[in-house]
N, C-alpha and C positions, 0 to 999 in steps of 0.2 A: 634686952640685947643678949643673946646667944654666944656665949667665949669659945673661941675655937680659936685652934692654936695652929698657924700656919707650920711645916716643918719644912726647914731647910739641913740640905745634908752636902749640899755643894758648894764651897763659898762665891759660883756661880750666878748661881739661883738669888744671890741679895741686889743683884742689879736692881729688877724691875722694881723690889722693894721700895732701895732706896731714891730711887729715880721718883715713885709715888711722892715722895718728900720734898719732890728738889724745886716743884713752881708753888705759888701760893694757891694757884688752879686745881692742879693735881690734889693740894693738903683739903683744900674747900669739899671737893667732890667725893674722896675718900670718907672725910668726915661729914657727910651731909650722907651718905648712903649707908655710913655705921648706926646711923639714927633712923632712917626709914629710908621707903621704898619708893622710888623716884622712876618716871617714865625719862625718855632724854627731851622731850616738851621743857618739863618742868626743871630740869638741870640746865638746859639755856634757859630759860628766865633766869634763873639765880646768875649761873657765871658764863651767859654767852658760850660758844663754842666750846663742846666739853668732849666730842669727838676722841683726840690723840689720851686725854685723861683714863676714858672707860678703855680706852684698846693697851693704858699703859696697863692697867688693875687686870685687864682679861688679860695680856702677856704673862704677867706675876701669877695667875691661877688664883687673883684674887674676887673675881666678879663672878653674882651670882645670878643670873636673867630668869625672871617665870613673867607668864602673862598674868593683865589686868582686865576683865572683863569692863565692857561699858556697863555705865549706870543704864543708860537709852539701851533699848532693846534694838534700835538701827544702827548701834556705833557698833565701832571694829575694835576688840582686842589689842592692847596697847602689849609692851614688852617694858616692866620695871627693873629695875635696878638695884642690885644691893650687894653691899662688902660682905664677902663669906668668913672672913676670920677677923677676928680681932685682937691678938697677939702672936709672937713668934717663936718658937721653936726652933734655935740653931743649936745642931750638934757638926761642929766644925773646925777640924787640926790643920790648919795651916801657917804656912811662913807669912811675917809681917809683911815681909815682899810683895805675896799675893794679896793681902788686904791691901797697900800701897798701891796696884796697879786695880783691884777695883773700887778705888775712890778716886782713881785719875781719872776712868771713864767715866762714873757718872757725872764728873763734873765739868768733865771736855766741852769744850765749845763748838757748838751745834758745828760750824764750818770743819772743823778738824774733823769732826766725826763722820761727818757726811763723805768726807773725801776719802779715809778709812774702808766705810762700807763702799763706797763707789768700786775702790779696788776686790774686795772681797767678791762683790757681784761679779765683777770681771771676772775674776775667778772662777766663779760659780759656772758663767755662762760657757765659758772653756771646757766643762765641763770635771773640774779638777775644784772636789767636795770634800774632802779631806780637810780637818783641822792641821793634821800635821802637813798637808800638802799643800795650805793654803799659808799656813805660815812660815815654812821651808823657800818656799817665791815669795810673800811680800817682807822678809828679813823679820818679822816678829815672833814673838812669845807668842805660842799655842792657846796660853792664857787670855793672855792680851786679844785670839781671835776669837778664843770663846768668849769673853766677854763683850766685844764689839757686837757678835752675834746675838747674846742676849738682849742688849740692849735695845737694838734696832728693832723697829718694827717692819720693818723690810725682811730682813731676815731670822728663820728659823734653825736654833738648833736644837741638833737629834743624836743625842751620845757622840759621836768622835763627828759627826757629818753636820755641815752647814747647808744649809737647803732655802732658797726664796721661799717668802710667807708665802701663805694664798691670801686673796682680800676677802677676808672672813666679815661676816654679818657679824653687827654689835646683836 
C-alpha cells in the first residue's frame, strides 16, 4: 500500500473527508479500496449500493479509477477502484468557530441539509453565483455556504462561486 498524503489548505476541503467517516458504508468502501482494487460489481456484492460512497471519495479528490482488462478476450474492460491517499496533510489557521460550524455540517440531518441546498440552487438558478451574494439573500455565513457547497453533491464549488455539479461518470 502506497502513503500519500492527501493536503488540505482550507479548512473547507475536510468536509468531503470527514463525511467519508460519517456512515459505516462510506468507512467499509474507503477501507476495502485502501486494500485493493475493486470494480463497482464487486463493491455491491460486499455492501449493496455503493453509488453516493465512490461519488463522496471522487468529491474529496480521493478516488482513483483505471481500467481492468478482461480475462476472456470477448469481455469489455471494466473500470476499478481505489483510494488514492492514505493519510492527511492539514496545514490550517483557523477560528474554533469555523471548525464548530464545519462539524455542524457534516453532521446535519439529511432533511435540514437538503432544504439548505434546495435554497442555494434557487439561488443558483437566479442566476446570482456568488458566495457572498448567496449568503447576503439567504442570511448565512459565507462559511456556512461554502460548506453546504462542499458538502452537496448537487453542487459545486469554484473559489468564491457555487455552480450545479454536472452528473459525472464514476
Amino acid at each position: 500500500m502506497v502513503k500519500r498524503a492527501k493536503l488540505v489548505n482550507d479548512i473547507v476541503e475536510l468536509i468531503p473527508i470527514l463525511q467519508l467517516f460519517s456512515t459505516r458504508t462510506y468507512r467499509n468502501v474507503y477501507e476495502s479500496l485502501l486494500i485493493e482494487r475493486l470494480t463497482l460489481e464487486e463493491l455491491e456484492e460486499r455492501f449493496g449500493d455503493v453509488t453516493e460512497a465512490l461519488k463522496v471519495l471522487k468529491h474529496a479528490g480521493m478516488l482513483e479509477v483505471k481500467w481492468r482488462m478482461p480475462s476472456e478476450p470477448q469481455g469489455k474492460p471494466e473500470k476499478e477502484y481505489h483510494v488514492s491517499y492514505t493519510h492527511l496533510s492539514a496545514s490550517i489557521y483557523s477560528p474554533l468557530k469555523d471548525l464548530n460550524t464545519i462539524l455542524e455540517i457534516v453532521s446535519m440531518p439529511d432533511d435540514e441539509f437538503d432544504e439548505i441546498v434546495k435554497k442555494i440552487i434557487i439561488e443558483i438558478e437566479a442566476g446570482r453565483k456568488s458566495v457572498p451574494y448567496i449568503s447576503k439573500n439567504l442570511g448565512l455565513d459565507p462559511l456556512y455556504i461554502r460548506s453546504i457547497a462542499k458538502k452537496s453533491l448537487k453542487l459545486t464549488l469554484k473559489g468564491q462561486l457555487v455552480e450545479l455539479a454536472r452528473d459525472e461518470e464514476l
